[in-house]
C-alpha positions as CSV (number, residue, x, y, z in Angstrom):
1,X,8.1,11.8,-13.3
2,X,8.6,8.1,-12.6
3,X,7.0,6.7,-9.5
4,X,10.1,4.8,-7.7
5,X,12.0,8.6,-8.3
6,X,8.9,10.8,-6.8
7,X,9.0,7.8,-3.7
8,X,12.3,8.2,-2.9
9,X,11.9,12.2,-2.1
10,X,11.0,13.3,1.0
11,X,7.8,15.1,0.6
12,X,5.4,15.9,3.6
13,X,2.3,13.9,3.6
14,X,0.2,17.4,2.9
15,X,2.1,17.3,0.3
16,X,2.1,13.5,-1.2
17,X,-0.3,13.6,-4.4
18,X,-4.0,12.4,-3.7
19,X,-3.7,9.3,-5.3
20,X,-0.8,8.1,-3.1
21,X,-3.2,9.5,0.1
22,X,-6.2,7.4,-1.4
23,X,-3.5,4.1,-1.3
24,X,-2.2,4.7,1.4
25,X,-5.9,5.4,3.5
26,X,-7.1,1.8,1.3
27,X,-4.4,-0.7,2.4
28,X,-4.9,1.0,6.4
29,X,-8.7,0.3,6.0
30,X,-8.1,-3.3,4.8
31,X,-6.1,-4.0,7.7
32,X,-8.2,-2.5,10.1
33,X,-11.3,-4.6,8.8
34,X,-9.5,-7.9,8.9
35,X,-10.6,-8.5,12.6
36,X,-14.3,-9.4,11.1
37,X,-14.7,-12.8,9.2
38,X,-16.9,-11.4,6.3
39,X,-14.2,-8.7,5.5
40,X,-11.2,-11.1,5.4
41,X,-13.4,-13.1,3.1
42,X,-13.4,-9.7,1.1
43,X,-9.7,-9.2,1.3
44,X,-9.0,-10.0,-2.6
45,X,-11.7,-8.2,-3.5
46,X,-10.7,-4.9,-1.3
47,X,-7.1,-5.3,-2.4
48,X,-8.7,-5.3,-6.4
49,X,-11.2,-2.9,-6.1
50,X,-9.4,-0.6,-3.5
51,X,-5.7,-1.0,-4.6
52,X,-4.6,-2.5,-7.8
53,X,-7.6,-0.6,-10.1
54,X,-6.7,2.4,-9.2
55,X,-3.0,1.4,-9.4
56,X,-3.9,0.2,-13.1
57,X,-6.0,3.6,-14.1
58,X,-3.1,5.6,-13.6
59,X,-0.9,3.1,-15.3
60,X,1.7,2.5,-13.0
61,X,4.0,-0.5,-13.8
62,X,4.6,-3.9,-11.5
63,X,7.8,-1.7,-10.5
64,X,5.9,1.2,-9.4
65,X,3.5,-1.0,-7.2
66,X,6.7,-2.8,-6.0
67,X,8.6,0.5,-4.9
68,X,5.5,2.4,-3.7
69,X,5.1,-1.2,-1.4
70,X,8.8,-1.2,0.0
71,X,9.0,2.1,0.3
72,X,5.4,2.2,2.2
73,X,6.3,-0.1,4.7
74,X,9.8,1.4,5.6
75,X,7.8,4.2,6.3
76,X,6.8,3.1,10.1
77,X,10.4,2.5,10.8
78,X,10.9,6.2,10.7
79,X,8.0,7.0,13.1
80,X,9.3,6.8,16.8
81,X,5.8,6.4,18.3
82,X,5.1,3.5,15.9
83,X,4.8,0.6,18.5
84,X,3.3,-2.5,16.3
85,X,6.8,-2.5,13.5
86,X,6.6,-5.8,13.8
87,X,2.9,-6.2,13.0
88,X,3.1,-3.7,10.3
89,X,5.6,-6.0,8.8
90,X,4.1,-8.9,8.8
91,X,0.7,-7.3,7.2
92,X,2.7,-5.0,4.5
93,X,5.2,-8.3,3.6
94,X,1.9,-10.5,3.2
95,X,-0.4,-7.8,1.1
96,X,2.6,-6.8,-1.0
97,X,3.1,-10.8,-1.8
98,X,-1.0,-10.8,-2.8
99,X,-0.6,-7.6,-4.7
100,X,2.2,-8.3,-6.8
101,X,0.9,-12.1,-7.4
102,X,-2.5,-10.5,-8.7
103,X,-1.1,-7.3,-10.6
104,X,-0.9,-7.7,-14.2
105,X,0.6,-5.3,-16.4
């Protein structure tokens, strides 16, 4: 099953396969480090190591990462309790930029 067709079910996040979870817990930790200087010096290397490897060992295309990205980031709209949308979408639009500039099929 393609990746853009299992992101566009709605499957609880008990539910969402590991590798999605460990995605999904990486590009939150990134974010959450970026307030110290050495770790936004280690933002590339996170987003390699942390995103697009494990992205790459599964095999998933540039339009897998792309929809898995959108798709990620819409996400917050449909949490009421989400009060920082607008920082969310400024971090997602800016690491989905890096990511797809660095992934190589």
């Amino acid at each position: 099953e393609g990746m853009a067709v299992m992101l566009n079910k709605s499957v609880p996040y008990s539910e969402f396969p590991s590798a999605l979870q460990n995605l999904s817990r990486a590009l939150i930790n990134i974010a959450a480090k970026l307030i110290h200087t050495k770790d936004v010096r280690d933002l590339f290397i996170d987003l390699v190591e942390k995103f697009i490897e494990p992205c790459k060992s599964d095999r998933w295309s540039s339009s897998d990462v792309w929809a898995f990205l959108t798709q990620y980031t819409n996400t917050a709209r449909a949490l009421d309790a989400f009060k920082h949308q607008y920082l969310w979408e400024r971090y997602m639009g800016t690491i989905k930029s890096c990511i797809m500039k660095m992934y190589h099929e």
